[in-house]
N, C-alpha and C positions, 0 to 999 in steps of 0.2 A: 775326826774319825767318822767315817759313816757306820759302819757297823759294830756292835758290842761282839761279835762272832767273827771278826777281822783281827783281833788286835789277842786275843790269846785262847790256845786251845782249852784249858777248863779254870774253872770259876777261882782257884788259887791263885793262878798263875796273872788272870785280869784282875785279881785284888791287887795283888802286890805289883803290879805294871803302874796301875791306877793312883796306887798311893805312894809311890816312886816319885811320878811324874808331878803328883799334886804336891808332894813336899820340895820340890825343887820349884816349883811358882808356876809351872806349866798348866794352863786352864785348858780339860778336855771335852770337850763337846761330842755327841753320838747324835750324827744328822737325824737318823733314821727314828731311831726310842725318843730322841728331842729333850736326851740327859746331860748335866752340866755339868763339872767337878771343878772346885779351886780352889786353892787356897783360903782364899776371902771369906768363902761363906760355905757353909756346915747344912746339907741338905738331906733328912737323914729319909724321907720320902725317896729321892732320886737314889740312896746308896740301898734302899732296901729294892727296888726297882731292877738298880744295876746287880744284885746278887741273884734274885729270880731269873731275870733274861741271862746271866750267865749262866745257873743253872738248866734252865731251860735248853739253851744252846749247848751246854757239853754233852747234856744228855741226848739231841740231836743228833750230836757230830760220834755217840756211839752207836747209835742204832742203825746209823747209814754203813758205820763200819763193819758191823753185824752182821746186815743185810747184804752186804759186798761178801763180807766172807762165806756168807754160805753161798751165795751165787757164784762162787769159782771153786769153791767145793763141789757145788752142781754139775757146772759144766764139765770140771775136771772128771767127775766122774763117769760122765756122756764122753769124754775123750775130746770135746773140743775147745779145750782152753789148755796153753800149755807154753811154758815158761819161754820168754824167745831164746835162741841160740845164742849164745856170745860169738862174736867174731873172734878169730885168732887175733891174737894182738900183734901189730903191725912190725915188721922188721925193718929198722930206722936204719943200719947200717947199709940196710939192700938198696933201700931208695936213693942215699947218697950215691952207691956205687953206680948206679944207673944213668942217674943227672952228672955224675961224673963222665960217664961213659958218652952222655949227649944225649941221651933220651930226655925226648918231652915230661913234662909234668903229664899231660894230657894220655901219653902211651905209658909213663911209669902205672899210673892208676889203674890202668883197662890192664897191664901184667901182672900188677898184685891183687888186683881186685880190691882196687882202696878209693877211696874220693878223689879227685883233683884237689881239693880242700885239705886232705890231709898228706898231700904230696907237699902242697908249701909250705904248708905249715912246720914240714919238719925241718925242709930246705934253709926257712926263715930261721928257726931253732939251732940251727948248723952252721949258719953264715957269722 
C-alpha cells in the first residue's frame, strides 16, 4: 500500500482493516510512512506511528470536507453553484420501436436526445 490515507476513511476503520489482514498472515507495508505490519513481529513504534498518521489523516479528510461545504454554501448563495438537472429517464420501449421501425442508432439518439451509447445498449439488453 502506498498510502496510510488510501486504504481507510478514519482511524477505526484502518485499525481493524490492519489487523484483519495481519491475522490472516498478510504482511502490509505503507511505501510512503515506510511502516510494516505482520504477523511475525510486534512493532509497537510503527503501530503507535500507524495511529497518529491515521489520525492525522481523518482529521484532514474533514477539514477539506468543511472547507467544500461552505464553499458551495458560498457559491450557492452567489447563485452560481446549483445542482445539475437530471435528464428524464430514457424510454426503452420507444427506442425499440424506432429500430424496429429501421431507424438508425445514430437518428434514434439525435430524436430522443440520448447518446448513441445508450441506444445500444438498450438494443443489446433487448436482443
Amino acid at each position: 500500500m502506498y498510502d496510510i490515507s488510501r486504504l481507510a476513511r478514519n482511524l477505526r476503520d484502518l485499525q481493524e482493516i490492519l489487523e484483519t489482514l495481519v491475522a490472516k498472515g498478510v504482511t502490509v507495508t505503507f511505501k510512503k510512512e515506510a511502516l510494516t505490519f505482520s504477523a511475525d513481529e510486534t512493532n509497537h513504534i510503527a503501530k503507535l506511528q500507524l495511529q497518529m498518521m491515521g489520525a492525522f489523516a481523518e482529521f484532514e479528510r474533514n477539514i477539506i470536507a468543511e472547507r467544500q461545504a461552505d464553499g458551495i454554501a458560498k457559491a450557492k448563495a452567489r447563485g452560481v453553484y446549483a445542482n445539475r438537472e437530471r435528464k428524464p429517464s430514457i424510454n426503452h420501449d420507444e427506442v425499440k420501436r424506432l429500430s424496429t421501425d429501421g431507424m438508425t442508432p445514430t437518428n434514434i439518439s439525435k430524436q430522443l436526445n440520448i447518446s448513441r451509447m445508450s441506444v445500444h445498449r438498450i438494443l443489446k439488453q433487448s436482443a
